[in-house]
N, C-alpha and C positions, 0 to 999 in steps of 0.2 A: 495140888489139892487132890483127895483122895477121890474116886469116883466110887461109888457103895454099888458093888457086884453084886445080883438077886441071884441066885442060884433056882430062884420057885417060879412054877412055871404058873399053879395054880391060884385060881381065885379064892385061895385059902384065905382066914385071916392074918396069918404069918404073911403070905404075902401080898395083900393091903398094906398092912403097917409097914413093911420093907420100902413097898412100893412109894409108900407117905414120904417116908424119910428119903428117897433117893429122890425124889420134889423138891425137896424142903433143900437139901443140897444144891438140886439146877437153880432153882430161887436165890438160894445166897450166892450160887457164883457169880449169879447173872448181877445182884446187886454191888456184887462187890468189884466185877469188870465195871463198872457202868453206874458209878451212886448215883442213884437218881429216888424221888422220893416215892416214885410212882414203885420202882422198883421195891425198895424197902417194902414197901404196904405188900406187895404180893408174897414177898419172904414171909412178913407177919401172919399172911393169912398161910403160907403153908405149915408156919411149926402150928400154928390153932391147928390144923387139920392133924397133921401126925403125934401131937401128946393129944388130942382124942381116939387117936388109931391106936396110940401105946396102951393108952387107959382102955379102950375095951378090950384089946390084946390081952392085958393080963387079967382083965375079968374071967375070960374062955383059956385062956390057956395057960393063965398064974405068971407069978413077978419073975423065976428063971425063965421063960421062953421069950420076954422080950427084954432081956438085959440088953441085946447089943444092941438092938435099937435106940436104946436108951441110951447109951456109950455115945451113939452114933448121933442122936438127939443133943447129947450136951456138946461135941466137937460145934454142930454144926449153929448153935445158938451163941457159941463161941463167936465165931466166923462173923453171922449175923450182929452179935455186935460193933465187930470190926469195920463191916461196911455201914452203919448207923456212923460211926465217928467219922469214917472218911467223906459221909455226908456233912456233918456238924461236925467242922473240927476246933 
């Protein structure tokens, strides 16, 4: 599984939303090592947090500066599903 390298060092909003998404990752891995429901929930709350970080991202900085986030958003709500089914299978 890919680990999402931040290149930003600052408390930009680029990297907030970076930072979201590379959550939103540790969260599914963790769920999907590990299906547990407690887990799932903490996945669900980090994509809430980072498609609100994407949504204001492109408020301030428009729909090209957080494409890959969004790339990186749909992989990992992938993922996130994955570990929901090997919870309920």
């Amino acid at each position: 599984m890919a680990q999402y390298d931040s290149k930003l060092d600052n408390p930009s909003v680029e990297a907030q939303t970076q930072n979201s998404v590379d959550k939103l990752h540790n969260a599914v891995s963790q769920a999907l090592s590990h299906p547990a429901e407690q887990l799932i929930e903490q996945a669900e709350q980090s994509r809430t947090h980072a498609e609100n970080a994407i949504e204001q991202a492109k408020d301030s900085l428009g729909e090209d500066a957080v494409e890959v986030a969004e790339e990186m958003l749909g992989e990992e709500l992938e993922r996130l599903d994955q570990a929901k089914k090997a919870l309920r299978p």
